[in-house]
mmCIF file of the C-alpha atoms, coordinates in Angstrom:
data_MODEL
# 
_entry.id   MODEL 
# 
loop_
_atom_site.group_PDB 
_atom_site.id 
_atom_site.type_symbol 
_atom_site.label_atom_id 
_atom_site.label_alt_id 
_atom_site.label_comp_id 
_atom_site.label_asym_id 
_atom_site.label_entity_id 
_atom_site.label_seq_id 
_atom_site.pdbx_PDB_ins_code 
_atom_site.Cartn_x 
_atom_site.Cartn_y 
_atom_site.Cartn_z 
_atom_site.occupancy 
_atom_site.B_iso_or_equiv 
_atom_site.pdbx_formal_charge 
_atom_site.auth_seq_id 
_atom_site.auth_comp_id 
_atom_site.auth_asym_id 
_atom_site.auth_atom_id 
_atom_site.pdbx_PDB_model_num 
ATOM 1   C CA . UNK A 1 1   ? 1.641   19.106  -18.386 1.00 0.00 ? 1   UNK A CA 1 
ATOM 2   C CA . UNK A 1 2   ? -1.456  18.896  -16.283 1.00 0.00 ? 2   UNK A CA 1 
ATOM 3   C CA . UNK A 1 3   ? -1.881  15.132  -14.472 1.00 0.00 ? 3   UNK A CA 1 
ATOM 4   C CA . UNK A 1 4   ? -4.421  13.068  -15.661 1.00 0.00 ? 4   UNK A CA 1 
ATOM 5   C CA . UNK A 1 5   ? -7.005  10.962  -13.667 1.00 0.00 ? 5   UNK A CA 1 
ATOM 6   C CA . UNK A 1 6   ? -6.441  7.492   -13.753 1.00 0.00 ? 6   UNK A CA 1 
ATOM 7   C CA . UNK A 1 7   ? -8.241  5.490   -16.120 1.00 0.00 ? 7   UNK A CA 1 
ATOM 8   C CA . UNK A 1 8   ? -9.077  2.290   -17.853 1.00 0.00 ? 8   UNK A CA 1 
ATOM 9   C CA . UNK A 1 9   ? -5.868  2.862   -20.457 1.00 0.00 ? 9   UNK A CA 1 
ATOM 10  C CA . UNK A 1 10  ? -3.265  3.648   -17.773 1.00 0.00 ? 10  UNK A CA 1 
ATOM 11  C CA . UNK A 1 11  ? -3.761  0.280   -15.851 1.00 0.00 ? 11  UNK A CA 1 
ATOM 12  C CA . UNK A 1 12  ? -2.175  -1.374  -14.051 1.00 0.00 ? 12  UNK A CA 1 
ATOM 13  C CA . UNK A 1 13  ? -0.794  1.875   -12.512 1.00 0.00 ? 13  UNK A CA 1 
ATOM 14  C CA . UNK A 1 14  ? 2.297   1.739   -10.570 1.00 0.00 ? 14  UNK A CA 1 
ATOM 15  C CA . UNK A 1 15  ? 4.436   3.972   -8.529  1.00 0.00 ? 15  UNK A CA 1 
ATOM 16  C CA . UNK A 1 16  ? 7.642   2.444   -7.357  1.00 0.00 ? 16  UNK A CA 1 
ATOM 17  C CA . UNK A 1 17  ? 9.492   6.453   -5.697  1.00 0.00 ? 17  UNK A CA 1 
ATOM 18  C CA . UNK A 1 18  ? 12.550  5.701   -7.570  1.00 0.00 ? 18  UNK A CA 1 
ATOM 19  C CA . UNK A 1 19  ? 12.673  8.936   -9.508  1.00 0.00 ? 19  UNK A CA 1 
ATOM 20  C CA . UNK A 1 20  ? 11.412  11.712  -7.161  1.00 0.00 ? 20  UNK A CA 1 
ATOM 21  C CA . UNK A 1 21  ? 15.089  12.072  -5.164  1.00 0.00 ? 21  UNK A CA 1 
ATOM 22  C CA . UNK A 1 22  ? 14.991  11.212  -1.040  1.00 0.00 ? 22  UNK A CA 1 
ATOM 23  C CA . UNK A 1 23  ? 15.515  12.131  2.008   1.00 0.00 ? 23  UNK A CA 1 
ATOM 24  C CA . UNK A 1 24  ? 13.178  15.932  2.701   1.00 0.00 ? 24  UNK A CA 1 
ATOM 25  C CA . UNK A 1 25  ? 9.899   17.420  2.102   1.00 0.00 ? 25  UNK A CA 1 
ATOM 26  C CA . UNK A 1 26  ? 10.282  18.303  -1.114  1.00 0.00 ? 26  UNK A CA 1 
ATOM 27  C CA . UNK A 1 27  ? 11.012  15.050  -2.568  1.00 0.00 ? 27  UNK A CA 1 
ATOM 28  C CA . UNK A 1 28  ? 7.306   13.578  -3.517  1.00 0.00 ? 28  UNK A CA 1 
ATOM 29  C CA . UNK A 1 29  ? 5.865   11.803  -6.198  1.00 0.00 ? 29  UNK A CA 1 
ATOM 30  C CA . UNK A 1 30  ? 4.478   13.896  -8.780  1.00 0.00 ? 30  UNK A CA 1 
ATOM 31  C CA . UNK A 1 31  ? 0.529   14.486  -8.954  1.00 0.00 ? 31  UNK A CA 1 
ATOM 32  C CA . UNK A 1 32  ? 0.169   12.367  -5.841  1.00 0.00 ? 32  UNK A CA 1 
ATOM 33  C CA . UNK A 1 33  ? -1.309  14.647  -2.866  1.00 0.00 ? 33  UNK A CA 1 
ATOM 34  C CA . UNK A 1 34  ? -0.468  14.576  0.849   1.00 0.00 ? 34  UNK A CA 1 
ATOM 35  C CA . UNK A 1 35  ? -1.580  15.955  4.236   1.00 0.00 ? 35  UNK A CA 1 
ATOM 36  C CA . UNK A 1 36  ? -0.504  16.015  7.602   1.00 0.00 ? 36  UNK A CA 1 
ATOM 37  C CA . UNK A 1 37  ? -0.037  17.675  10.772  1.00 0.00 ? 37  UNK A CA 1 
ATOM 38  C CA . UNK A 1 38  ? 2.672   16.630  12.253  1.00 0.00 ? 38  UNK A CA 1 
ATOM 39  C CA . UNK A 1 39  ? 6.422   18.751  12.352  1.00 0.00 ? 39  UNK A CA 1 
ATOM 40  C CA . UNK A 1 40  ? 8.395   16.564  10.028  1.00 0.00 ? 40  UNK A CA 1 
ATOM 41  C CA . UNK A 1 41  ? 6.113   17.419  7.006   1.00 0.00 ? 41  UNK A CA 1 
ATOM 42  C CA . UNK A 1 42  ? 5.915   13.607  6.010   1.00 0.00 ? 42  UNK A CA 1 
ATOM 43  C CA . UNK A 1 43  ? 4.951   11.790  4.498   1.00 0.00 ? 43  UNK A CA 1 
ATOM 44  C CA . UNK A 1 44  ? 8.603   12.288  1.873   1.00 0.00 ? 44  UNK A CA 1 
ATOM 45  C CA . UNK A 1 45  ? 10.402  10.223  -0.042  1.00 0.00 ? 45  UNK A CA 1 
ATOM 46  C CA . UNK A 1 46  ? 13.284  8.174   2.253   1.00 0.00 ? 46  UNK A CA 1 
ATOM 47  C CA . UNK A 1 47  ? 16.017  6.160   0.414   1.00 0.00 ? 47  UNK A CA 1 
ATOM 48  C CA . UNK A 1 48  ? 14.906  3.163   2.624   1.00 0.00 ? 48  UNK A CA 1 
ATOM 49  C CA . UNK A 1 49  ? 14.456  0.294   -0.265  1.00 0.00 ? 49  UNK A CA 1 
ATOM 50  C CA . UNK A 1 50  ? 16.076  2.145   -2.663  1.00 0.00 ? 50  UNK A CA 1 
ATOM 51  C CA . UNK A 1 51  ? 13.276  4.861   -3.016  1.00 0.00 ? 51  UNK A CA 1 
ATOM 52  C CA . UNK A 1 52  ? 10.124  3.706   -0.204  1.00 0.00 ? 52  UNK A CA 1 
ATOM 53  C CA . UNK A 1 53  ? 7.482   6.788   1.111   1.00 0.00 ? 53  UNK A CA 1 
ATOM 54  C CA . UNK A 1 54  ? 7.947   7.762   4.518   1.00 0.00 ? 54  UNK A CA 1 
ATOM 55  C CA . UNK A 1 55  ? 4.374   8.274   7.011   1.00 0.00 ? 55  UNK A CA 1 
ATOM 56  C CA . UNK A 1 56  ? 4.986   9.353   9.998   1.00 0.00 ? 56  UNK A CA 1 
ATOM 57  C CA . UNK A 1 57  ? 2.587   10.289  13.029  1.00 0.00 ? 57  UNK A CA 1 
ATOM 58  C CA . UNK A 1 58  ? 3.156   11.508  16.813  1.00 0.00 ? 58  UNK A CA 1 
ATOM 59  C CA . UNK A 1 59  ? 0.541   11.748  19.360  1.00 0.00 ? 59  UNK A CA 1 
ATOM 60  C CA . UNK A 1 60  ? -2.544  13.623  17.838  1.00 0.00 ? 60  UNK A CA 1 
ATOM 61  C CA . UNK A 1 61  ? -1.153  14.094  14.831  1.00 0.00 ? 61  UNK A CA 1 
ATOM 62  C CA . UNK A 1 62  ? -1.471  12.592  11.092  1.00 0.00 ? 62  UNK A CA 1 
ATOM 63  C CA . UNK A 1 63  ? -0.029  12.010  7.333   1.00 0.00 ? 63  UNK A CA 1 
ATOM 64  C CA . UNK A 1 64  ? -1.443  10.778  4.342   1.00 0.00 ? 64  UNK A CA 1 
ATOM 65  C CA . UNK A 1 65  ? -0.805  10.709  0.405   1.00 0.00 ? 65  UNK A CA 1 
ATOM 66  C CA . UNK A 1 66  ? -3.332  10.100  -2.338  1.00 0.00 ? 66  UNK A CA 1 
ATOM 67  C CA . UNK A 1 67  ? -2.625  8.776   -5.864  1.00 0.00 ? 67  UNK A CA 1 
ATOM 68  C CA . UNK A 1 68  ? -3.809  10.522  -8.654  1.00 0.00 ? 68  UNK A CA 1 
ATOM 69  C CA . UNK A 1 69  ? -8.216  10.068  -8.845  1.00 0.00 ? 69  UNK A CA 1 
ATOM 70  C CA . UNK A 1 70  ? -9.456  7.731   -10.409 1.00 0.00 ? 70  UNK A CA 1 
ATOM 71  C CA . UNK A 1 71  ? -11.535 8.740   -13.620 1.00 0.00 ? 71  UNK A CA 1 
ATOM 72  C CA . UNK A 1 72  ? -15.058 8.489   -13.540 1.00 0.00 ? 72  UNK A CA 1 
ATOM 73  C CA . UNK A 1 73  ? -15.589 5.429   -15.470 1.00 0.00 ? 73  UNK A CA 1 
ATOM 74  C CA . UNK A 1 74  ? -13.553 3.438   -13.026 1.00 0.00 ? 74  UNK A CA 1 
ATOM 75  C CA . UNK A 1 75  ? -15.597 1.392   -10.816 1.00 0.00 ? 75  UNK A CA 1 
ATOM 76  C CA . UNK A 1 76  ? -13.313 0.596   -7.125  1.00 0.00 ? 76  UNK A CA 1 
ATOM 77  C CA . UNK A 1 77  ? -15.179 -1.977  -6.480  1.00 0.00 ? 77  UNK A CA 1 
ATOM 78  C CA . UNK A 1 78  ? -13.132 -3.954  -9.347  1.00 0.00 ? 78  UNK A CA 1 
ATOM 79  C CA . UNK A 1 79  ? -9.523  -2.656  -8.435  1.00 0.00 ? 79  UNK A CA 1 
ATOM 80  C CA . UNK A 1 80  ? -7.369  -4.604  -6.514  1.00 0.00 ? 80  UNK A CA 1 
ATOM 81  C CA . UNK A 1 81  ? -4.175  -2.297  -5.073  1.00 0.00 ? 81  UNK A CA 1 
ATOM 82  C CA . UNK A 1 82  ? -1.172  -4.401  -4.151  1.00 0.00 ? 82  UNK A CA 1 
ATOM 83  C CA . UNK A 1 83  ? 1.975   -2.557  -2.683  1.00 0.00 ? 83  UNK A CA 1 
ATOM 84  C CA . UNK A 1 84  ? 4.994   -3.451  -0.037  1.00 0.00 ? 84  UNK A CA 1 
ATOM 85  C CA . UNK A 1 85  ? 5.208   -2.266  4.246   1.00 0.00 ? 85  UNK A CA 1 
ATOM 86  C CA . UNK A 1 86  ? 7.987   -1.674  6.091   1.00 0.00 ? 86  UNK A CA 1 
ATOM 87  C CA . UNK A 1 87  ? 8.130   -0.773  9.858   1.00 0.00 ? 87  UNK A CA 1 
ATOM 88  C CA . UNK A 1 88  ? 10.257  -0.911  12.757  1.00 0.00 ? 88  UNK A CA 1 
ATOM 89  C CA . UNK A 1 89  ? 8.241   -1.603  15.461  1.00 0.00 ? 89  UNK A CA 1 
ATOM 90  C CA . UNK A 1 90  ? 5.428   -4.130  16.316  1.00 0.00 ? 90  UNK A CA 1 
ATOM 91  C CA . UNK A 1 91  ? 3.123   -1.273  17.030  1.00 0.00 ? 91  UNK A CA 1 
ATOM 92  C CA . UNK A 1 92  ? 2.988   0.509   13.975  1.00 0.00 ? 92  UNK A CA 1 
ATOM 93  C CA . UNK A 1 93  ? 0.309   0.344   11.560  1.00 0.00 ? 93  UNK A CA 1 
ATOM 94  C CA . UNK A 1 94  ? -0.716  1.898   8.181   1.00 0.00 ? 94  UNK A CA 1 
ATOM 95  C CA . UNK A 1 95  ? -4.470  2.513   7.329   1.00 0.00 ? 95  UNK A CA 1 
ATOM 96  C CA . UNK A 1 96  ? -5.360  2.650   3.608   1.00 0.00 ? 96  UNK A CA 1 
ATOM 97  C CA . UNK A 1 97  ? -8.197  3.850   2.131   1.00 0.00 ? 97  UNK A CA 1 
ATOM 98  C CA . UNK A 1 98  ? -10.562 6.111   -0.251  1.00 0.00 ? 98  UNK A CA 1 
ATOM 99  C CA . UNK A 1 99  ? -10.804 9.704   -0.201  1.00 0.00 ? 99  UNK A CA 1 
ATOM 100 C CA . UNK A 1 100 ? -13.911 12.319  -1.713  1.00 0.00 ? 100 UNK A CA 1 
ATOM 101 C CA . UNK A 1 101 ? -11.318 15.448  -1.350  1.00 0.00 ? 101 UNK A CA 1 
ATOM 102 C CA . UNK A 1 102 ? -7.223  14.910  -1.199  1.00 0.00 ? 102 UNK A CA 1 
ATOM 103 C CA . UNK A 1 103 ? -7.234  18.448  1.035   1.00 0.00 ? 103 UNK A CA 1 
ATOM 104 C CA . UNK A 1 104 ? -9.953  17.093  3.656   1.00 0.00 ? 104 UNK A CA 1 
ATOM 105 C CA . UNK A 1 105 ? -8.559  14.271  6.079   1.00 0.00 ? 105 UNK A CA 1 
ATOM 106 C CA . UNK A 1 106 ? -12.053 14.075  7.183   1.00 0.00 ? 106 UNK A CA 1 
ATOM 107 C CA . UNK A 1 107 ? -13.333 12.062  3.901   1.00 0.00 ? 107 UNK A CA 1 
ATOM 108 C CA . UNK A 1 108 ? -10.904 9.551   5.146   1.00 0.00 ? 108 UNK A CA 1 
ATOM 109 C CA . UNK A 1 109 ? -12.671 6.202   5.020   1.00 0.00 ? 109 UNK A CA 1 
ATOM 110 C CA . UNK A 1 110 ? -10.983 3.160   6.053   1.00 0.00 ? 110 UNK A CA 1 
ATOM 111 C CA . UNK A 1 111 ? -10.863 0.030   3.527   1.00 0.00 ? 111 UNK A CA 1 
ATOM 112 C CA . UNK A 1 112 ? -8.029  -2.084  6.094   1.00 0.00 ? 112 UNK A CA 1 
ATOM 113 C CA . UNK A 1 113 ? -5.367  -1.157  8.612   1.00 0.00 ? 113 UNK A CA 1 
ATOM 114 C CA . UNK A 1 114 ? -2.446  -3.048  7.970   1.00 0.00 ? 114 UNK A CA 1 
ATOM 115 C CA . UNK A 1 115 ? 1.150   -3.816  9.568   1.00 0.00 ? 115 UNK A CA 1 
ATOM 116 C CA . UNK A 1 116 ? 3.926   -6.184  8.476   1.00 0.00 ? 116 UNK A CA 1 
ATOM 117 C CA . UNK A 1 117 ? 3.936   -9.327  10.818  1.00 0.00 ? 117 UNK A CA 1 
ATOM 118 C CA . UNK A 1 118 ? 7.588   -8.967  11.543  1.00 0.00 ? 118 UNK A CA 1 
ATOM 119 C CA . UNK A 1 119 ? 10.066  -5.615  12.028  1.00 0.00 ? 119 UNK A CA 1 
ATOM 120 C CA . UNK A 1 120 ? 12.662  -4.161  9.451   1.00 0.00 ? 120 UNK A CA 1 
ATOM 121 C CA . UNK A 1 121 ? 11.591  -6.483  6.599   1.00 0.00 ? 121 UNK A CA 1 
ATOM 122 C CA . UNK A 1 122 ? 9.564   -5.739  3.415   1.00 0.00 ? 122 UNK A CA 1 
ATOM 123 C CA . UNK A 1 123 ? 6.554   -7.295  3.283   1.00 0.00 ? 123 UNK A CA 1 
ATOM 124 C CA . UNK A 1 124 ? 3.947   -7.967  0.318   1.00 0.00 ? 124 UNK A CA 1 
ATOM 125 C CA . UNK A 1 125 ? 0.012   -6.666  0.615   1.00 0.00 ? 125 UNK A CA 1 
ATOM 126 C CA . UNK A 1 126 ? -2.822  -6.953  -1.665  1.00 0.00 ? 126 UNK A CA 1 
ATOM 127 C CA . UNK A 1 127 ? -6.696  -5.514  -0.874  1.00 0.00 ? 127 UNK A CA 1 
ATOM 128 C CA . UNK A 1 128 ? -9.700  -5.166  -2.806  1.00 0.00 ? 128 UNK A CA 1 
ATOM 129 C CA . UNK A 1 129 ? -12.408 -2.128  -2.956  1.00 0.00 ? 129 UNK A CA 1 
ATOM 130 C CA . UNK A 1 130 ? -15.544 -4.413  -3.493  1.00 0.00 ? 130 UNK A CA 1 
ATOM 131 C CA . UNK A 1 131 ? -17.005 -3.740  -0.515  1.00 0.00 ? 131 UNK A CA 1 
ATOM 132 C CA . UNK A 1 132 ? -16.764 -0.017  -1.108  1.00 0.00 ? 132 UNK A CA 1 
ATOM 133 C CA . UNK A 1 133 ? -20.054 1.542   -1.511  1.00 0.00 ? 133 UNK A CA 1 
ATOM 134 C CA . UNK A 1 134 ? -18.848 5.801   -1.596  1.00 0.00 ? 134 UNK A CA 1 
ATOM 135 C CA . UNK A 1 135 ? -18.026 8.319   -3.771  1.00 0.00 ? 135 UNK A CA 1 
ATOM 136 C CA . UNK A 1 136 ? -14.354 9.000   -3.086  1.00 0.00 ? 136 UNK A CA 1 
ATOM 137 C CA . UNK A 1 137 ? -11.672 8.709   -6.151  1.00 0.00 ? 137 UNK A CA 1 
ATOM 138 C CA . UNK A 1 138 ? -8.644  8.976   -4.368  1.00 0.00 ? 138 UNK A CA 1 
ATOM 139 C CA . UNK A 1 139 ? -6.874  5.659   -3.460  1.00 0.00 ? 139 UNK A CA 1 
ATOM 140 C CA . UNK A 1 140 ? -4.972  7.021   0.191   1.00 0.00 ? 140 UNK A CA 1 
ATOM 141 C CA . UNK A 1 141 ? -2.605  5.916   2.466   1.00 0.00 ? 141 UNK A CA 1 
ATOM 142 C CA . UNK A 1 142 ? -2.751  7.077   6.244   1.00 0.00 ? 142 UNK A CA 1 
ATOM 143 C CA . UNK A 1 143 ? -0.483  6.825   9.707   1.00 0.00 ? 143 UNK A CA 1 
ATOM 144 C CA . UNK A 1 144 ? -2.463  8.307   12.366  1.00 0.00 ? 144 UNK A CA 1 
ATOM 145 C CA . UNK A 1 145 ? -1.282  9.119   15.987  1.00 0.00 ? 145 UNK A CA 1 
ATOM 146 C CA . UNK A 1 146 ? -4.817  10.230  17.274  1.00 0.00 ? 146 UNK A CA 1 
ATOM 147 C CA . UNK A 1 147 ? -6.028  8.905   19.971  1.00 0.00 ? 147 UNK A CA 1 
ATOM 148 C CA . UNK A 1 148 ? -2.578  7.204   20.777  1.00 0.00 ? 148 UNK A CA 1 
ATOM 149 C CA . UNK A 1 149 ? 0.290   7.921   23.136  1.00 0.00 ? 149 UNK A CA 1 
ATOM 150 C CA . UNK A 1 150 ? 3.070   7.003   21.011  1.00 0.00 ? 150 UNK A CA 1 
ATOM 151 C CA . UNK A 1 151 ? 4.600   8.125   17.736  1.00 0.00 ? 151 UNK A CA 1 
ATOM 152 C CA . UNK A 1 152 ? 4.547   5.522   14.580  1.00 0.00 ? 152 UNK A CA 1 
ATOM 153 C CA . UNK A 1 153 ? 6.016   5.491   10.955  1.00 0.00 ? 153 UNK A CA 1 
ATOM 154 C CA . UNK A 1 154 ? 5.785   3.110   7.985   1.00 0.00 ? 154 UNK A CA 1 
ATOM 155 C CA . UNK A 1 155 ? 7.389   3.004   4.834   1.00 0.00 ? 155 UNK A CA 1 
ATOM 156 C CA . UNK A 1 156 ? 5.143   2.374   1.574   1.00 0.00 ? 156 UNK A CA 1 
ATOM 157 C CA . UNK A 1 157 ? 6.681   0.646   -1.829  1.00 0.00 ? 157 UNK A CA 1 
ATOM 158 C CA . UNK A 1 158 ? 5.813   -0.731  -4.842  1.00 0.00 ? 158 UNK A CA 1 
ATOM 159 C CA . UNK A 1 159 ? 2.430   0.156   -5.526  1.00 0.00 ? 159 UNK A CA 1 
ATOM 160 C CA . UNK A 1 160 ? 0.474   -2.044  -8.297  1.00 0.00 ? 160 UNK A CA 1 
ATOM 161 C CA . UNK A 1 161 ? -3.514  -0.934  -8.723  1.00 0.00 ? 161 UNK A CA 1 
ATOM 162 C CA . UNK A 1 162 ? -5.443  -2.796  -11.128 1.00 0.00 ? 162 UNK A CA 1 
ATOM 163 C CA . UNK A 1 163 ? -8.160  -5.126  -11.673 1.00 0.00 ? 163 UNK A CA 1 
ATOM 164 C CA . UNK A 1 164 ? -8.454  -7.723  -9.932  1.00 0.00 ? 164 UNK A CA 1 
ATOM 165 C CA . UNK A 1 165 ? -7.271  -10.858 -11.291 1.00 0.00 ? 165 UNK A CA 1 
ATOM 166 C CA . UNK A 1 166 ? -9.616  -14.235 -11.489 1.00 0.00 ? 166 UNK A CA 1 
ATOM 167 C CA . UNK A 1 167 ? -6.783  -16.099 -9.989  1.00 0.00 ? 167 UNK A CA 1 
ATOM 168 C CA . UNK A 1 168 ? -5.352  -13.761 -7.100  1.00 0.00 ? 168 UNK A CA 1 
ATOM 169 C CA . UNK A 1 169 ? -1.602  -14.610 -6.311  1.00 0.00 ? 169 UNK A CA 1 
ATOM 170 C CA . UNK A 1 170 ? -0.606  -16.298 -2.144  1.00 0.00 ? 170 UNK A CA 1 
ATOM 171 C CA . UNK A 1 171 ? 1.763   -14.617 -0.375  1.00 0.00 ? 171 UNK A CA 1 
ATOM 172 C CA . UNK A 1 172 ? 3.997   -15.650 2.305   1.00 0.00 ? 172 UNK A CA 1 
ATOM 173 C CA . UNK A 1 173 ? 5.032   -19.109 0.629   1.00 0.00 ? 173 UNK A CA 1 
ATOM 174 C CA . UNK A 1 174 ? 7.654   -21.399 1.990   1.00 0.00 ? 174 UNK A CA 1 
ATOM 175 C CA . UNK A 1 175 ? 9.209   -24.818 1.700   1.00 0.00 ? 175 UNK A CA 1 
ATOM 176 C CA . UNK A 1 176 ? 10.267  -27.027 4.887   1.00 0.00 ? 176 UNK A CA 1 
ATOM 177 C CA . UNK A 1 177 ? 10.728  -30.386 5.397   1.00 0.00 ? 177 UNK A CA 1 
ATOM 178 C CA . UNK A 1 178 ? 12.616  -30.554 1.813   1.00 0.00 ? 178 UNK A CA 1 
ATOM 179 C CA . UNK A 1 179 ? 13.421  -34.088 1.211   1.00 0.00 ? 179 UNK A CA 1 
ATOM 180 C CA . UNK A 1 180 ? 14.897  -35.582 -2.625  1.00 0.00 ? 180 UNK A CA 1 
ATOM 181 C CA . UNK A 1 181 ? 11.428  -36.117 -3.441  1.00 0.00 ? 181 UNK A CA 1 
ATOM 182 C CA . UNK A 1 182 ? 9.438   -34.083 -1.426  1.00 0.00 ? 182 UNK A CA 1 
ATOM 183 C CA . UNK A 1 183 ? 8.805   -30.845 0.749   1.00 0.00 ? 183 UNK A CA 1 
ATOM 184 C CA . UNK A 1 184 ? 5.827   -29.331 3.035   1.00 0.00 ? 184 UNK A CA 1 
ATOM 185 C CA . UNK A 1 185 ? 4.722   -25.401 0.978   1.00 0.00 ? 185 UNK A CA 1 
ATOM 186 C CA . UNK A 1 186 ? 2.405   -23.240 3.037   1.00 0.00 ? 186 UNK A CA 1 
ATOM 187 C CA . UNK A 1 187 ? 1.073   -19.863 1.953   1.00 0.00 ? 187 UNK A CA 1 
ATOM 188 C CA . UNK A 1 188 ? -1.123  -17.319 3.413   1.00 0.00 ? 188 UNK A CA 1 
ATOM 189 C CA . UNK A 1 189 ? -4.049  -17.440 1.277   1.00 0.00 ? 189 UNK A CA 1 
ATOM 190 C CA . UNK A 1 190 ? -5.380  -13.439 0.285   1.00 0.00 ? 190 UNK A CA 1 
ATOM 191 C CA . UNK A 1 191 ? -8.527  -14.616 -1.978  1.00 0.00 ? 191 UNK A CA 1 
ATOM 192 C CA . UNK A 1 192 ? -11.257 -17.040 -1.075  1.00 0.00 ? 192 UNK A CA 1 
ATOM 193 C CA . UNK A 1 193 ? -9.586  -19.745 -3.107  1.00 0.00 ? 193 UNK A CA 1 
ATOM 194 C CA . UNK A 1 194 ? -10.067 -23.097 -2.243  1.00 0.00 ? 194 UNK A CA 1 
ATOM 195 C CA . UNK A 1 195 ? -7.918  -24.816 -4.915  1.00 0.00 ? 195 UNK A CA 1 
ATOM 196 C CA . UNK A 1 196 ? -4.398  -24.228 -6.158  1.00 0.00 ? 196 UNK A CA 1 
ATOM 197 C CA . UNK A 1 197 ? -2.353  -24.587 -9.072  1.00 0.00 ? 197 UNK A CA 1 
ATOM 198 C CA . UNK A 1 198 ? 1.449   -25.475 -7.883  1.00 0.00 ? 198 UNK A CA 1 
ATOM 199 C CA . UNK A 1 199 ? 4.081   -25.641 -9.998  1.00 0.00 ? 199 UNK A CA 1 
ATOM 200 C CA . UNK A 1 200 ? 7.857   -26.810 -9.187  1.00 0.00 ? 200 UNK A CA 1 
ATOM 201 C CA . UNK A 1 201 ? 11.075  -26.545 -11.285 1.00 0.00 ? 201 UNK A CA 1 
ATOM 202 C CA . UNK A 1 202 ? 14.786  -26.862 -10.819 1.00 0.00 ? 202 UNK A CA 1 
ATOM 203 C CA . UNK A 1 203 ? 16.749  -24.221 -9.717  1.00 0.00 ? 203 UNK A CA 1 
ATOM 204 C CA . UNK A 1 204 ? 17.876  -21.320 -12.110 1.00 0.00 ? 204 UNK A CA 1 
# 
């Protein structure tokens, strides 16, 4: 069957690369898009995580994917797209953004270049589109090599887009200093909240 834009009924849409196979070219989610130039053909499917998409980018060179568009009566600028990074090196980034035409890297446009604080661990990302003012209906995912003089990859899991939620959720949260009756939480905060709701329990 033909794919279908995303819309209003099939949200939150996820894609989690579990059921594509891994490890080549051929193995890519279905009705996604992709582009590149460099040799290996990425970005693929790699069994890293269990089922994770593979960018990778050498000197000059580029990959992307695209989901599915987005259906007309979608507006961005109320989506939020949340989704997990892997790399394994400090230099690497990933730039996500919004396309106008999945076969035209040019229509690129740049919404926030990301990269997991820390090497070979899985870490959690959320953005928004409300500052997006274009046309494009492709949500897209980029590792670029231009204008570089080294070669970069990133691995891409778990993607959530939806809208965005009044309360948007921290990440990064840990305990020290735990004590019987007490401990010191920190979070990175990924709204503009200014108040917090926490909530303890035993364990299990």
């Amino acid at each position: 069957t033909a794919c279908e834009d995303i819309n209003s009924s099939t949200l939150p849409y996820t894609e989690d690369f579990n059921t594509y196979g891994t490890g080549s070219a051929s193995n890519f989610p279905i009705c996604w898009h992709r582009g590149y130039t460099t040799s290996s053909a990425s970005p693929y499917i790699s069994s890293t995580g269990g089922g994770s998409l593979y960018f990778y980018g050498s000197p000059g060179t580029y990959s992307y994917a695209t989901t599915e568009a987005l259906d007309n009566s979608i507006s961005l600028n109320n989506l939020m797209l949340s989704f997990k990074l892997y790399k394994g090196s400090a230099a690497y980034n990933i730039k996500v953004g919004v396309m106008e035409d999945y076969e035209d890297a040019s229509t690129f446009e740049t919404i926030a270049t990301l990269s997991p604080t820390a090497t070979s661990t899985w870490e959690d990302f959320d953005i928004t589109f409300e500052e997006y003012t274009g046309s494009g209906r492709y949500i897209a995912f980029m590792v670029d090599g231009r204008g570089g003089n080294d070669s970069k990859y990133m691995y891409l899991d778990d993607v959530v887009l939806q809208y965005t939620p009044t309360c948007r959720r921290v990440h990064n949260l840990t305990a020290n200093e735990i004590t019987s009756d007490g401990a010191t939480i920190s979070w990175t905060e990924m709204g503009s909240a200014t108040s917090w709701d926490i909530a303890v329990d035993s364990a299990g």
